[in-house]
One Martini backbone bead per residue (centre of mass of N, CA, C, O) as a GRO file, in nm:
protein
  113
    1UNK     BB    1  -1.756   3.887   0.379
    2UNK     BB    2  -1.948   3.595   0.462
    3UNK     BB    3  -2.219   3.457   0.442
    4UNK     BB    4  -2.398   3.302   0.726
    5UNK     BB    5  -2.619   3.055   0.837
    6UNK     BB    6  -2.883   3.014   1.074
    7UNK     BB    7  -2.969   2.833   1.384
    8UNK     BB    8  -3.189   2.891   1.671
    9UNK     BB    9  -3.188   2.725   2.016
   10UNK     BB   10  -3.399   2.862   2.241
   11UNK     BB   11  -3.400   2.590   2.485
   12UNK     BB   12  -3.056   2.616   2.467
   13UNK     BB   13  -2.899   2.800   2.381
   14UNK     BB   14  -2.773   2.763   2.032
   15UNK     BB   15  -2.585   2.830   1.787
   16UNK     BB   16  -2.589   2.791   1.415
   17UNK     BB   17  -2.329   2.796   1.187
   18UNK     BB   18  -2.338   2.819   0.817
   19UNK     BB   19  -2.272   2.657   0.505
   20UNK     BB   20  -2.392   2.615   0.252
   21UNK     BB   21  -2.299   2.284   0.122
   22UNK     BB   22  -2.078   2.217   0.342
   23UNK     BB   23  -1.847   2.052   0.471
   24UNK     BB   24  -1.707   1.840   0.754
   25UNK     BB   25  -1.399   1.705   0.854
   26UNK     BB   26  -1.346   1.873   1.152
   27UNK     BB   27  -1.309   1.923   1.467
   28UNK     BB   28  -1.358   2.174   1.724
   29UNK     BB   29  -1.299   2.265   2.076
   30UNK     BB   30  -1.325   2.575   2.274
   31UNK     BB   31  -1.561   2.539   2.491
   32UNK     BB   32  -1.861   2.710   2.338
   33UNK     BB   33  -1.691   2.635   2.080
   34UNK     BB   34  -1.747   2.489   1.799
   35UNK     BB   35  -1.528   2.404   1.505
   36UNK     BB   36  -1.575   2.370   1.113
   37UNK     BB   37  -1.382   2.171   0.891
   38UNK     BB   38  -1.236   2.179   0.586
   39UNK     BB   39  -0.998   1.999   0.404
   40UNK     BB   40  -0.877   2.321   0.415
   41UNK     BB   41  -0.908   2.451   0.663
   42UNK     BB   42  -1.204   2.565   0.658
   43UNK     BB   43  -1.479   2.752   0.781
   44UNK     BB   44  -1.828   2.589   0.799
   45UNK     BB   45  -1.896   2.573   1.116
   46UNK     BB   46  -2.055   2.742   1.413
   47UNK     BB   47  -2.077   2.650   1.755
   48UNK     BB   48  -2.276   2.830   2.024
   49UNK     BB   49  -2.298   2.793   2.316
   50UNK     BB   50  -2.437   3.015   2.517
   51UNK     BB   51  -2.495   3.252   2.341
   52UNK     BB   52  -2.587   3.455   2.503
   53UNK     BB   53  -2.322   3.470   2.706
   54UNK     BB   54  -2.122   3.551   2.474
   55UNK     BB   55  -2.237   3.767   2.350
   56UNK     BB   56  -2.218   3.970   2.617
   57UNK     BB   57  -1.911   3.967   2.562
   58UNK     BB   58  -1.905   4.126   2.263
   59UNK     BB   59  -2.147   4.263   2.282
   60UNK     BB   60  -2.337   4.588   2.356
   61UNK     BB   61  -2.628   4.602   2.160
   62UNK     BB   62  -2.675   4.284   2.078
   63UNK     BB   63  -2.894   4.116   2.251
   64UNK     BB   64  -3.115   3.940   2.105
   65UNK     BB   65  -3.057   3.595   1.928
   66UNK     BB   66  -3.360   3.596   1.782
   67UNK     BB   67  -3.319   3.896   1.613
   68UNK     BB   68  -3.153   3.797   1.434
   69UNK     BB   69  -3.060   3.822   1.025
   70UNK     BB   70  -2.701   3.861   1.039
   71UNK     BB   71  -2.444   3.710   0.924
   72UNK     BB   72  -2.064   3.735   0.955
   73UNK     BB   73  -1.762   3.611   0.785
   74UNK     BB   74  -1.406   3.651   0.905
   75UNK     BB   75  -1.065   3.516   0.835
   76UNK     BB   76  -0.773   3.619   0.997
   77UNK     BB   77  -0.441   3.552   0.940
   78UNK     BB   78  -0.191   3.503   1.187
   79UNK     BB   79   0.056   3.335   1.240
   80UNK     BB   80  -0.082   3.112   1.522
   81UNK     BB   81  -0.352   3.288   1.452
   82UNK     BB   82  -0.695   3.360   1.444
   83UNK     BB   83  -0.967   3.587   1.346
   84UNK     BB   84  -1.305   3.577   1.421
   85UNK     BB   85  -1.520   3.792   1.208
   86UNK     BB   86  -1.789   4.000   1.308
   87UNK     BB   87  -2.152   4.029   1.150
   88UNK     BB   88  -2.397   4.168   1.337
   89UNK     BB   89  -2.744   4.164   1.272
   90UNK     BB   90  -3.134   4.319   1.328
   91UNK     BB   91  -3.175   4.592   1.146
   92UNK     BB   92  -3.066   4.820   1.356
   93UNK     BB   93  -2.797   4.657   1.394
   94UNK     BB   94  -2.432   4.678   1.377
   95UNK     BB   95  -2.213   4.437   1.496
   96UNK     BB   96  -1.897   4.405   1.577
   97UNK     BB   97  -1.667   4.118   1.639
   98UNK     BB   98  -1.373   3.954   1.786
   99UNK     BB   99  -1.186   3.581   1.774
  100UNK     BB  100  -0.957   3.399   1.923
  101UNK     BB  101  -0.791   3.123   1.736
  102UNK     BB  102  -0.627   2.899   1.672
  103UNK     BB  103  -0.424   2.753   1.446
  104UNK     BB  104  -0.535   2.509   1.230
  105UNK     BB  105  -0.314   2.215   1.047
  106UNK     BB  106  -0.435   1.983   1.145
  107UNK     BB  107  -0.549   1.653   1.210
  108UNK     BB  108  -0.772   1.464   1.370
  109UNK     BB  109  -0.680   1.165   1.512
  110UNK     BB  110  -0.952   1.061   1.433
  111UNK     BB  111  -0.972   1.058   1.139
  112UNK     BB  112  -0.762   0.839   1.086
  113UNK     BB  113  -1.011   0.610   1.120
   0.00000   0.00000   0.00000
């Protein structure tokens, strides 16, 4: 699992996980989630719209999102879909979540012009 930093905007309820260094060749959103891939289809970053609740459905354990201080990801490839495993811990607790998406092999026609 790779570190990835972050910056929670807690007046938006906003989190953006990101690699630094990496740039952004083209996005997706898929709901409240966009996805940021470098030119090779890997991902350098993504922001979490409410990410309290979105992470409320997938963590049990870390309730409060301005106490994280460490995120991990793994992305898992197979088949037609992607599945980003989290590794996000608070110092007191590590819980792991894993979410699937669309596996993403095309760029987006906006990139073209």
């Amino acid at each position: 699992m790779e570190r990835f930093d972050f910056s929670y905007d807690s007046e938006s309820d906003d989190l953006f996980i990101y690699l630094k260094g990496k740039k952004s060749a083209g996005a997706v959103e898929l709901g409240n989630v966009i996805l940021d891939f470098d030119e090779n289809y890997d991902l350098v970053a993504m922001q979490i719209l409410n990410v309290t609740e979105f992470f409320s459905k997938i963590l049990s354990k870390i309730k409060e999102v301005s106490k994280i201080k460490e995120i991990k990801i793994e992305i898992v490839n197979f088949r037609n879909m992607d599945a980003i495993k989290f590794s996000i811990s608070d110092n007191k607790t590590e819980e792991k979540a894993n979410i699937l998406i669309p596996h993403i092999k095309e760029k987006s026609p906006v990139l073209q012009y």
